[in-house]
C-alpha positions as CSV (number, residue, x, y, z in Angstrom):
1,X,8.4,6.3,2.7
2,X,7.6,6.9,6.3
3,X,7.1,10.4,7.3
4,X,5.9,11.7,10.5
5,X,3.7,15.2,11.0
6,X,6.6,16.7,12.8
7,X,9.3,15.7,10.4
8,X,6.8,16.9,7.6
9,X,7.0,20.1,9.8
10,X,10.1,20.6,10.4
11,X,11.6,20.3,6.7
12,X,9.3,23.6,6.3
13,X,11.4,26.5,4.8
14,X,12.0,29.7,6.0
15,X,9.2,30.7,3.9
16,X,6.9,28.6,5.4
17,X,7.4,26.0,2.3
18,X,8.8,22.8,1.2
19,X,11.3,22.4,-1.4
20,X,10.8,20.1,-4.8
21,X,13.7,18.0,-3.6
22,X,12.0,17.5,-0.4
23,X,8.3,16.9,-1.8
24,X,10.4,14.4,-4.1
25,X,11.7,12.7,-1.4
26,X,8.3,12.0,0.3
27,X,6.7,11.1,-3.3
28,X,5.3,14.0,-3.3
29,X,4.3,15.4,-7.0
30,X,6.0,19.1,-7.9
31,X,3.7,21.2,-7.6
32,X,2.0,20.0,-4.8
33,X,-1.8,19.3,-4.8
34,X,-4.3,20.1,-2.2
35,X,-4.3,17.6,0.4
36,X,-0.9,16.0,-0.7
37,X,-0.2,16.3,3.4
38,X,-2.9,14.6,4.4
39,X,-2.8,11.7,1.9
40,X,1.0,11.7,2.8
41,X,0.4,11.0,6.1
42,X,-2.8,8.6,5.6
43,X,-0.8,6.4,3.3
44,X,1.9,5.9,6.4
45,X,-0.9,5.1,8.5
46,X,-2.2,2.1,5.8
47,X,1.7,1.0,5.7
48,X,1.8,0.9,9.7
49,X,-1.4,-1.2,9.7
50,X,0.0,-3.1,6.6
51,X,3.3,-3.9,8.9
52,X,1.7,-4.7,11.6
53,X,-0.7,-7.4,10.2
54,X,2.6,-8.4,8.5
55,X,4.6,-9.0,12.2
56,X,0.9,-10.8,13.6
57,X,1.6,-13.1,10.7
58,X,4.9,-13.9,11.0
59,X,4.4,-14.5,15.3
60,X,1.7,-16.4,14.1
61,X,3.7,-18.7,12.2
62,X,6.2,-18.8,14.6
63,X,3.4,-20.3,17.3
64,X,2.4,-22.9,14.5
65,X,5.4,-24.7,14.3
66,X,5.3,-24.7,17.7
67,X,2.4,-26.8,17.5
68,X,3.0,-28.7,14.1
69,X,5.2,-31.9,16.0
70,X,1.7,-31.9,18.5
71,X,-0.1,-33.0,14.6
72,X,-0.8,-36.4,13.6
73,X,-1.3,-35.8,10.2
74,X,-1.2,-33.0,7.6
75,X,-5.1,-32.4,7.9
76,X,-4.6,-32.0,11.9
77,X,-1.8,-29.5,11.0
78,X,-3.8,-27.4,8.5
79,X,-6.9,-27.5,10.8
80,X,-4.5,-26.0,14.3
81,X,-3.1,-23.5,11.9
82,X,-6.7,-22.4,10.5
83,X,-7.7,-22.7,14.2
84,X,-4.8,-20.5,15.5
85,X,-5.1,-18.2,12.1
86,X,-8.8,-17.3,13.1
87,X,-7.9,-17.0,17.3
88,X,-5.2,-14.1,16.0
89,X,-8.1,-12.6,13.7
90,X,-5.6,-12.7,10.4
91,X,-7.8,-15.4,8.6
92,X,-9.0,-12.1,6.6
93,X,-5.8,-11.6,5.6
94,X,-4.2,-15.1,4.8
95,X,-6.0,-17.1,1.8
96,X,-7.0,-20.4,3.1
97,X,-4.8,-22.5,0.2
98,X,-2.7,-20.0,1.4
99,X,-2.4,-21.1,4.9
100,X,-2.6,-24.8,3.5
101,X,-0.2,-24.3,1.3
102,X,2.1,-23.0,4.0
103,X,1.4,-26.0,6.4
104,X,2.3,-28.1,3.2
105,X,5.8,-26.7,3.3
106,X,6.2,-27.0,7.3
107,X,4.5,-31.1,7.3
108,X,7.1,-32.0,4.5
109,X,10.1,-30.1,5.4
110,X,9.8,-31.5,9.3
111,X,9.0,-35.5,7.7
112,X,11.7,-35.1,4.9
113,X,14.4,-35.1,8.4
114,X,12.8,-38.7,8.8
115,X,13.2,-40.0,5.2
């Protein structure tokens, strides 16, 4: 779960506290260890990152098949998309069978219109 530093803030009780229910909520282990805030809040900044890389992917994608009725063949296809994988800096990210794979499923789902 999300959580920001002033939502973390402003679920404090009037004692200055959070509640079990609350700590629950957030995955947050009753009682509380030292630094559960911090990690809390580091672990939404590794999911932001995570989602982010996730949308660059999908746009990515999106671009590709763009491209793919440019391709002559299926090794053209999977070159582009290694090409345009490596100009969006995600080739650390995608597996290259991965990406092949992928341009697999584009090639033969655009050729199977022609069978």
């Amino acid at each position: 779960m999300q959580v920001s530093e002033e939502e973390i803030e402003a679920a404090k009780t009037n004692n200055g506290g959070w509640t079990k229910k609350q700590l629950k909520q957030w995955g947050v282990s009753w009682p509380p260890k030292k630094g559960w805030k911090n990690k809390l809040l580091e672990g939404n900044k590794k999911m932001r990152v995570k989602l982010d890389i996730m949308e660059q992917e999908e746009m990515a994608w999106s671009a590709f098949a763009d491209i793919l009725p440019t391709c002559e063949t299926l090794g053209d296809a999977q070159e582009k998309a290694h090409k345009l994988m490596k100009e969006r800096n995600l080739e650390e990210y995608i597996e290259e069978n991965t990406i092949d794979e992928t341009v697999t499923e584009y090639w033969n789902e655009r050729w199977s219109k022609y069978i």
